[in-house]
PAKOLTOR-933880 format. One record per residue (C-alpha): residue number from 1; x, y, z; residue in one letter. Coordinates in steps of 0.25 Angstrom, whole numbers, plus 5000, padded with zeros to 4 digits. Layout:
<nodes>
(node NUM (X Y Z) "A")
...
</nodes>
This chain:
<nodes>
(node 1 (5073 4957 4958) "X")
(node 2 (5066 4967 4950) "X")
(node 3 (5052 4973 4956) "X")
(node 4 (5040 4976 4948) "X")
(node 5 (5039 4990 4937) "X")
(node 6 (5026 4994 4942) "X")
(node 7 (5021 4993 4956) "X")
(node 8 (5006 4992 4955) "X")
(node 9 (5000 4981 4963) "X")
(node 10 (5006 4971 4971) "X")
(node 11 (5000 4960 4962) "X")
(node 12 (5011 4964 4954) "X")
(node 13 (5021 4960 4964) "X")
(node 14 (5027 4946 4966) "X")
(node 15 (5031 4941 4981) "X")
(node 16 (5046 4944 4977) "X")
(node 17 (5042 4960 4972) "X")
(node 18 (5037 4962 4986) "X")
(node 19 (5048 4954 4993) "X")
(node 20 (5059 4964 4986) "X")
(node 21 (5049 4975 4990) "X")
(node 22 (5049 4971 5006) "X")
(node 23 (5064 4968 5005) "X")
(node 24 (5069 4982 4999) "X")
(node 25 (5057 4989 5008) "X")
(node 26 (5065 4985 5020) "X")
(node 27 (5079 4988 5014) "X")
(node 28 (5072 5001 5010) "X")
(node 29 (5068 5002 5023) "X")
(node 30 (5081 5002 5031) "X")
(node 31 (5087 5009 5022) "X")
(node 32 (5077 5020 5026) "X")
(node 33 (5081 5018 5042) "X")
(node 34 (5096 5020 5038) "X")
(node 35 (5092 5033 5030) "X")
(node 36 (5100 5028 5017) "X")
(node 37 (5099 5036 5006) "X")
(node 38 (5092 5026 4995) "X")
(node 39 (5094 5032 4980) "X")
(node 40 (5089 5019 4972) "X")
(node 41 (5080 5030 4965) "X")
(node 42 (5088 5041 4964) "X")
(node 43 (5087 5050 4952) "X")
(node 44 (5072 5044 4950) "X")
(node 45 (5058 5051 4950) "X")
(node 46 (5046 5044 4956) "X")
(node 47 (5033 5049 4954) "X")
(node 48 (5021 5047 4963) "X")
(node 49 (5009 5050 4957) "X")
(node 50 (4996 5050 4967) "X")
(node 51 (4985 5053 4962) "X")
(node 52 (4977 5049 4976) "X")
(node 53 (4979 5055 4989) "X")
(node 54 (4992 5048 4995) "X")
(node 55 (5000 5052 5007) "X")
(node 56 (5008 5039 5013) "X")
(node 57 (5011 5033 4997) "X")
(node 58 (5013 5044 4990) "X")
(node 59 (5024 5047 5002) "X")
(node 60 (5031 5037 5004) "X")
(node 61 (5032 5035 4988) "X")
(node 62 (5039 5046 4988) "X")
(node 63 (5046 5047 5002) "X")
(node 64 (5053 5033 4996) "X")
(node 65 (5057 5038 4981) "X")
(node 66 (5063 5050 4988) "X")
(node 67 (5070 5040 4998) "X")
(node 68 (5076 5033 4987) "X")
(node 69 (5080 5046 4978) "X")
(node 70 (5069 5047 4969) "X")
(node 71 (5062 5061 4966) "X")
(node 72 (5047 5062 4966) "X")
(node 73 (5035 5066 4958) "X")
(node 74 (5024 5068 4967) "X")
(node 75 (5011 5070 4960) "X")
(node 76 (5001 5069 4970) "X")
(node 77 (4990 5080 4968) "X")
(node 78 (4982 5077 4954) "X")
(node 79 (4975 5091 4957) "X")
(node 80 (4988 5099 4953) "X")
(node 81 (4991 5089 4942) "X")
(node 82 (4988 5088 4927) "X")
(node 83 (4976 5078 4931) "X")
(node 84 (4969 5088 4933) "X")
(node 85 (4971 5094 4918) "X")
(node 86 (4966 5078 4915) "X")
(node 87 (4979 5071 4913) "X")
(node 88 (4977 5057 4913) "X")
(node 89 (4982 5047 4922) "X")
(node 90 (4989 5041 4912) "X")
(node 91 (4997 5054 4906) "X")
(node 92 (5001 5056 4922) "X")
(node 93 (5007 5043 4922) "X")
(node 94 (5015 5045 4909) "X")
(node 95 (5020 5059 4911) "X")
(node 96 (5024 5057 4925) "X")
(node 97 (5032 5043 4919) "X")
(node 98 (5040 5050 4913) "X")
(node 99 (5044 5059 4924) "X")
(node 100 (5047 5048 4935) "X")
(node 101 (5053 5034 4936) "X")
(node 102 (5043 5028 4945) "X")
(node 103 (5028 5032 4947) "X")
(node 104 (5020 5030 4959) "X")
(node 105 (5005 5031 4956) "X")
(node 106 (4992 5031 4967) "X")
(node 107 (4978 5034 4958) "X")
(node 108 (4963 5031 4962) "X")
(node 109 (4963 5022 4950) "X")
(node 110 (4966 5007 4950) "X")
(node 111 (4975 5003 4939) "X")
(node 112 (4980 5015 4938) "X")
(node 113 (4994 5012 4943) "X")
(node 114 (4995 5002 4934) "X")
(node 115 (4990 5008 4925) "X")
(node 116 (5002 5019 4927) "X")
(node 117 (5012 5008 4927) "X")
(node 118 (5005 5005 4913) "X")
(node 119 (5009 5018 4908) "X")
(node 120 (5022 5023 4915) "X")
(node 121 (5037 5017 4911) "X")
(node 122 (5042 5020 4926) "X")
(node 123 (5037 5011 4936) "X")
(node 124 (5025 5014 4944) "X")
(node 125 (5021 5011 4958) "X")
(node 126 (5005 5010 4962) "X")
(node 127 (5002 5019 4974) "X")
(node 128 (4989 5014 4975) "X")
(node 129 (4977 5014 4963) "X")
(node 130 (4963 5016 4969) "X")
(node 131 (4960 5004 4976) "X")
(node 132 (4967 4993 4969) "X")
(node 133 (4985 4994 4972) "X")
(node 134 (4993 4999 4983) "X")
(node 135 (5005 4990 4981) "X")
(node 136 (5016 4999 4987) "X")
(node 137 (5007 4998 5001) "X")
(node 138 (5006 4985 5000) "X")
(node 139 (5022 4982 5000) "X")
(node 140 (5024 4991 5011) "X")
(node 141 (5012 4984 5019) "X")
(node 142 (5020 4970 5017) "X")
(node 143 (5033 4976 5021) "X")
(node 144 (5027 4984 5032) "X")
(node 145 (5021 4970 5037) "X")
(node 146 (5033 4960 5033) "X")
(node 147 (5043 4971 5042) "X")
(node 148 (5034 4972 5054) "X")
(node 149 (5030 4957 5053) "X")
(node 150 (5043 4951 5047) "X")
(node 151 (5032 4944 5036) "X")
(node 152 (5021 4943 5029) "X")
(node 153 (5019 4929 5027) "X")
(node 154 (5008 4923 5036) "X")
(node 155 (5003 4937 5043) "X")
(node 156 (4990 4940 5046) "X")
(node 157 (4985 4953 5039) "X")
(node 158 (4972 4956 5042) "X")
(node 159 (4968 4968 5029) "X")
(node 160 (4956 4976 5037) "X")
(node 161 (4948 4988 5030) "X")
(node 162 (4944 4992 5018) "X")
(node 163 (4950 4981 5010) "X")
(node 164 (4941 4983 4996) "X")
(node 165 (4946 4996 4994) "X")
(node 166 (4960 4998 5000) "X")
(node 167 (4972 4995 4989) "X")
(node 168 (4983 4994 5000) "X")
(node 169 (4973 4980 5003) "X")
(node 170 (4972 4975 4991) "X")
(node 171 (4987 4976 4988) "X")
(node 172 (4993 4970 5004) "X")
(node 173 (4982 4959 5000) "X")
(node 174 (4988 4953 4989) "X")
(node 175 (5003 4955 4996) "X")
(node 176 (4999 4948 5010) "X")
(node 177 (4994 4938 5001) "X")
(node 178 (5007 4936 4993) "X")
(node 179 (5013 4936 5006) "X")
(node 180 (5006 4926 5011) "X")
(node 181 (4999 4934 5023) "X")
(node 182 (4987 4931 5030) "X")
(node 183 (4975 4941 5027) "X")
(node 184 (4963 4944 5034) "X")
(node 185 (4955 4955 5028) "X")
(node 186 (4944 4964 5034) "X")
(node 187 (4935 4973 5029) "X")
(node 188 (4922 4981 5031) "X")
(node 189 (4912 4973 5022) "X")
(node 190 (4912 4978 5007) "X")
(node 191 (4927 4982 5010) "X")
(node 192 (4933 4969 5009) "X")
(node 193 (4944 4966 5002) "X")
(node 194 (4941 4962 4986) "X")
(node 195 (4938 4948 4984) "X")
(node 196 (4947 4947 4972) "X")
(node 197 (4959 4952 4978) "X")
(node 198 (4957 4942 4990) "X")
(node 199 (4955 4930 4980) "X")
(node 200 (4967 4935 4973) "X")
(node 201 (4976 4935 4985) "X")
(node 202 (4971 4921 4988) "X")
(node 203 (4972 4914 4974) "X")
(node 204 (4986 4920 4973) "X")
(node 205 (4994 4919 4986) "X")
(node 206 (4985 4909 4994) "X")
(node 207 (4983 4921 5004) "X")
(node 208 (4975 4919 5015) "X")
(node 209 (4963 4930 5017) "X")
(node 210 (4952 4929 5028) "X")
(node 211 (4941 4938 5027) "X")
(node 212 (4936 4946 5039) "X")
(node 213 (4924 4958 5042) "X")
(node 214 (4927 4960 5056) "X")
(node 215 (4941 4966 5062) "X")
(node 216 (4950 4955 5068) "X")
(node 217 (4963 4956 5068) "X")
(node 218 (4967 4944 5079) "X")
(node 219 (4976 4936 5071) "X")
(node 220 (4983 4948 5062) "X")
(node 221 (4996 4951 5060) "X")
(node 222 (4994 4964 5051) "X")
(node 223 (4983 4972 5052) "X")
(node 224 (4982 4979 5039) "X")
(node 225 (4969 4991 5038) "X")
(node 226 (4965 5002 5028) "X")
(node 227 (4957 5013 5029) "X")
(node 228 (4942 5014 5022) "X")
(node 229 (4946 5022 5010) "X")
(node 230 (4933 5030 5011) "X")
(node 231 (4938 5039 4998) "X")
(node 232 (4933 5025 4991) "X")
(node 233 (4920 5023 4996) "X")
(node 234 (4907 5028 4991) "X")
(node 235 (4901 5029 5003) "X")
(node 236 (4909 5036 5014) "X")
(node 237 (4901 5033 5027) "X")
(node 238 (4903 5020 5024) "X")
(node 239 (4916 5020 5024) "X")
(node 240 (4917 5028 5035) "X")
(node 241 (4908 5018 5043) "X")
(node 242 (4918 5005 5039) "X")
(node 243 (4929 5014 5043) "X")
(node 244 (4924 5013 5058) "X")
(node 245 (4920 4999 5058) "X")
(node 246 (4934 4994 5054) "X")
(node 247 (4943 5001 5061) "X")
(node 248 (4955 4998 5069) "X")
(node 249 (4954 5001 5084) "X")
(node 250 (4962 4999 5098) "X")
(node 251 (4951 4988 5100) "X")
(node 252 (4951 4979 5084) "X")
(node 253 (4966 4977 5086) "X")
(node 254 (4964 4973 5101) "X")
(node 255 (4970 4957 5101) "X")
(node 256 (4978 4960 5090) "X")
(node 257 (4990 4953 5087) "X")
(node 258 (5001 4960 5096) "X")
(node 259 (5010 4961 5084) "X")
(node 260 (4998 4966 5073) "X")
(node 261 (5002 4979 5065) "X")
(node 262 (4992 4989 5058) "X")
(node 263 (4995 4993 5045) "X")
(node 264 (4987 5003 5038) "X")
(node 265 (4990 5008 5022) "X")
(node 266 (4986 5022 5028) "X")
(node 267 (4979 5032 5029) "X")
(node 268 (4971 5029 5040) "X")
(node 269 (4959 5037 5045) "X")
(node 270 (4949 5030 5055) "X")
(node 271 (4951 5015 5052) "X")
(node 272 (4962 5015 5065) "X")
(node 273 (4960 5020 5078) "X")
(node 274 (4970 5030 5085) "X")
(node 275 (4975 5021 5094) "X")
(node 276 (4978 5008 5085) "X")
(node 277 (4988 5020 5079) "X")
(node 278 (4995 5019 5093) "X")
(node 279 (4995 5004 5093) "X")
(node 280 (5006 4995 5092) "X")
(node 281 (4999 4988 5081) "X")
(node 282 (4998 5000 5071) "X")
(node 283 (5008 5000 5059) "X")
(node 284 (5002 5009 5049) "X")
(node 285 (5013 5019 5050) "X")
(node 286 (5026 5010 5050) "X")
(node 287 (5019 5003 5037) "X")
(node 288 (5017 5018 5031) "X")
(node 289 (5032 5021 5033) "X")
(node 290 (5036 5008 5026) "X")
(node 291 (5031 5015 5013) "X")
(node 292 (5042 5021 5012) "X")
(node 293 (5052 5010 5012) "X")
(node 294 (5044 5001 5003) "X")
(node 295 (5042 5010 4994) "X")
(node 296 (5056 5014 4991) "X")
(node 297 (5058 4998 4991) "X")
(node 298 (5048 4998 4978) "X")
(node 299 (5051 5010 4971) "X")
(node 300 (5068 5005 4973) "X")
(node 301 (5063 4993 4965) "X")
(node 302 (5055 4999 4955) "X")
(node 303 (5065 5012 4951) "X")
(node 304 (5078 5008 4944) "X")
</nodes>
């Protein structure tokens, strides 16, 4: 079964794209523990063009082309490029297509990927625009929940933090639903998650979504939390004072499920407490080492 061209969103994925996408991610990643050597993009170039700050995608983007043979562009530091003599987004795009074979892209913008996809002949991959896509974290999320949970079918995900802002939310949103998932979602008021992409997920997949202000997390499965991205509010002490009010401590997971897992897109800064990260329910940095995997599993489908 052939995959998509363009990886933009995940509403461009069926259930099938994402099924192939788990399936290889797990081939990819035992082929990792038995340190084969993979060359499915050997004799190919992939670009990563970040033009926000990135540590764990931009990484792993290219850990995984490397792992599979491919040669890198990195292009990471707009300040010593020609942006700042005032080439255009779109000229970027169109130059650096005809250098690679595959384009990862992260901007502020939303649509900008798309956009890119628009304009490039080789297949381009979103690594996040502004607030809107992150559909590469969300098929590592899933397979980090269906290997650790054998399913997603019927969990309980409870979605707790900034949910109006965060991409990685929106996107998990609409594949829990897919998957047929249980969601609970939690958010400081003014935070919550958008109303359109709740109705969305209802109308289309039957999803179930219950809406919550207070922290409870009794019945779940999968504790899923993002930071307050404080670089997107206006007001900083604001978002300074939800970030205490809504974070994870010893005593919130106390009468937890004894088999929950935390997971956490990363970077974290004060939204977990020290001793939650010594907790047997913390999974945030087994989840960030499946990035790698699965996105060798995406960029192999993609790259022939």
């Amino acid at each position: 079964m052939e995959f998509v061209k363009d990886l933009i969103s995940i509403r461009d994925l069926e259930k099938k794209h994402i099924d192939l996408i788990l399936k290889k991610s797990s081939e990819m990643e035992q082929a990792l523990k038995e340190k084969k050597k993979l060359s499915s993009l050997g004799g190919k170039v992939v670009a990563t063009l970040f033009f926000e700050p990135s540590t764990r995608t931009r990484l792993s983007f290219q850990s995984a082309a490397m792992r599979l043979g491919a040669k890198v562009l990195s292009f990471e530091n707009v300040g010593v490029s020609s942006i700042v003599k005032g080439e255009t987004f779109s000229d970027t795009i169109r130059m650096v297509d005809g250098y690679s074979d595959l384009i990862v892209v992260r901007h502020a913008n939303e649509g900008s990927a798309r956009y890119a996809a628009q304009l490039a002949d080789h297949p381009v991959i979103n690594g996040g625009d502004g607030g809107n896509q992150h559909p590469t974290q969300t098929l590592l999320d899933m397979y980090t929940i269906k290997r650790a949970k054998k399913k997603i079918e019927g969990l309980n995900v409870t979605l707790l933090g900034d949910l109006k802002h965060a991409r990685t939310m929106r996107s998990l949103m609409h594949g829990l639903g897919m998957y047929g998932a249980n969601v609970t979602l939690i958010a400081p008021k003014g935070l919550e998650m958008s109303r359109e992409v709740i109705n969305e997920v209802k109308d289309r997949f039957g999803a179930k979504v219950e809406e919550k202000s207070k922290m409870d997390f009794s019945g779940a499965d999968v504790l899923y939390l993002c930071r307050i991205q404080k670089e997107r509010f206006s007001d900083q002490y604001e978002a300074e004072k939800v970030q205490k009010e809504f974070r994870i401590t010893a005593d919130a997971i106390k009468g937890v499920k004894d088999d929950l897992i935390i997971m956490h897109p990363l970077p974290k800064v004060d939204e977990v407490a020290p001793e939650v990260d010594q907790s047997k329910y913390a999974y945030y940095y087994e989840q960030a080492r499946m990035g790698i995997p699965v996105r060798m599993a995406i960029m192999d489908s993609m790259v022939v």
